[in-house]
C-alpha positions in Angstrom: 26.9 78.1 33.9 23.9 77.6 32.5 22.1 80.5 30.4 18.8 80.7 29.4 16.3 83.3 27.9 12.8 82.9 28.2 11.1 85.0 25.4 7.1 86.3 24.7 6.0 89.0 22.5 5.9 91.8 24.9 7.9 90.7 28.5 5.2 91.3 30.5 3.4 88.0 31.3 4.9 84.5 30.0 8.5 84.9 29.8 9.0 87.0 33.3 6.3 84.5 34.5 9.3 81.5 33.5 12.1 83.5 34.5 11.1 83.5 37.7 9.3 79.8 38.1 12.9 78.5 36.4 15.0 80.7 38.9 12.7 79.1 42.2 13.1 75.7 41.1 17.1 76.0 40.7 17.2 77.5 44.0 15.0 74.7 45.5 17.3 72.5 44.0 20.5 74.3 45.1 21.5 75.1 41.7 20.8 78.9 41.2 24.6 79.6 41.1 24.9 77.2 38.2 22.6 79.5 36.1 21.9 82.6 34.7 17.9 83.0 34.0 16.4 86.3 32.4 14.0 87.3 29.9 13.0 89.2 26.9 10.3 90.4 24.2 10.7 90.3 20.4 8.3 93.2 20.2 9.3 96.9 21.3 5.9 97.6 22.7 6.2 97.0 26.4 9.4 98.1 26.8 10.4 99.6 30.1 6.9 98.6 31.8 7.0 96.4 34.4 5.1 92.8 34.6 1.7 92.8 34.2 -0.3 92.8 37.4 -1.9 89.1 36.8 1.2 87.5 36.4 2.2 89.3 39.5 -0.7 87.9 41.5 -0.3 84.5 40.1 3.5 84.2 41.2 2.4 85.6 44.5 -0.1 83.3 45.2 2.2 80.3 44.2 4.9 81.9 46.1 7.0 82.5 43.7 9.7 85.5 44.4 10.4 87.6 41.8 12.0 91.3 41.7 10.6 94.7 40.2 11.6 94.4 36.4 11.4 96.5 33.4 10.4 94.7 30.0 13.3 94.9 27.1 13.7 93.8 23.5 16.1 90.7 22.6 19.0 91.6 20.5 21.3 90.0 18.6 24.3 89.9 21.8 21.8 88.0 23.7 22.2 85.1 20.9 25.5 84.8 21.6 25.3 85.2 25.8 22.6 82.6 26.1 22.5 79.1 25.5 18.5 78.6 25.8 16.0 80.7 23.7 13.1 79.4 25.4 10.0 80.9 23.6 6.1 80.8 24.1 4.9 80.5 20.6 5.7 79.9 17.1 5.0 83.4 16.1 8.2 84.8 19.1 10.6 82.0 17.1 9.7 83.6 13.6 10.2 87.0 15.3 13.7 86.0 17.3 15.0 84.3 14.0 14.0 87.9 12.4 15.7 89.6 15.1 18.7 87.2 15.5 19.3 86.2 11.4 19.8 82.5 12.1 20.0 79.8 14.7 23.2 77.7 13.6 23.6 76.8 17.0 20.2 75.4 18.1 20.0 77.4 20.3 15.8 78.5 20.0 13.2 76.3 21.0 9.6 76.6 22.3 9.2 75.8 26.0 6.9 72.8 25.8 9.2 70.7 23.5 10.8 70.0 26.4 7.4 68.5 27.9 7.1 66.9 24.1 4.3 69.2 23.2 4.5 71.2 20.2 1.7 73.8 20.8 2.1 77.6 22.0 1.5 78.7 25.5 -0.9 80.7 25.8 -0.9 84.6 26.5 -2.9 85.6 29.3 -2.3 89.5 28.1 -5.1 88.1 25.8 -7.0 85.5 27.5 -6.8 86.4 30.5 -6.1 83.0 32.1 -2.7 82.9 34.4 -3.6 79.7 35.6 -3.4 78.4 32.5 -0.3 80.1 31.6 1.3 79.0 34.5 0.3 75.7 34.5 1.8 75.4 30.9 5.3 77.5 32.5 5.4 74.7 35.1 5.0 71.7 33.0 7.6 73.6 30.5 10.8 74.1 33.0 10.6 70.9 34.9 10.6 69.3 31.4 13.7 71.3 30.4 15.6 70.9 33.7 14.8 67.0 33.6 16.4 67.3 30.0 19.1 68.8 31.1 19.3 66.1 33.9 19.4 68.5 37.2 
């Protein structure tokens, strides 16, 4: 089983967006029962809110299924349950190496690393743009599941 945390600032609009874009294309591949996908803020100020409407409508209209969710915090458990820290931007790895002490495992990586990009994705929540974003969350996952050879 493969684990793996997707991780923005506030769990509203990247990392649900990736959850759910990661869990379609395992399933599509027949692979969904080889992994455990879910995701997480570093902040505390979304918590409990569900995803933002425009990252909603963007999985929607790239039919993408996703389930009613409520935002939550990473922790320091989640370090050790999850074999992927998959974050958006530079600033959510300073804040999950704040939150988690240290990654002696390599465990925390940004998303398009895997694409061999080493720019942020952007956050809609600020500019609006879920194309973009989604664009970005697509190029990111196949990259990652084509590292991991599946």
């Amino acid at each position: 089983m493969i684990k793996v945390l997707f991780i923005c600032h506030g769990n509203i609009c990247r990392s649900p967006m990736g959850e759910f874009i990661l869990k379609d294309m395992v399933k599509k591949r027949g692979l969904e029962d080889s992994f455990q996908i879910s995701s997480c803020a570093t902040s505390r100020e979304e918590i409990g809110n569900p995803m933002h409407p425009g990252a909603r409508a963007k999985l929607d209209a790239m039919e993408i299924p996703h389930t009613k969710r409520q935002a939550r915090q990473l922790t320091k458990q989640d370090y050790e349950v999850y074999d992927y820290l998959l974050c958006m931007d530079k600033w959510n790895i300073n804040n999950v190496k704040r939150i988690i002490n240290h990654d002696p495992k390599h465990k925390v990586h940004l998303l398009l690393e895997f694409a061999g990009k080493k720019r942020d994705i952007a956050d809609p929540w600020y500019t609006g743009n879920f194309d973009e974003t989604y664009e970005d969350l697509i190029e990111g996952c196949e990259a990652f599941l084509e590292e991991l050879g599946v």
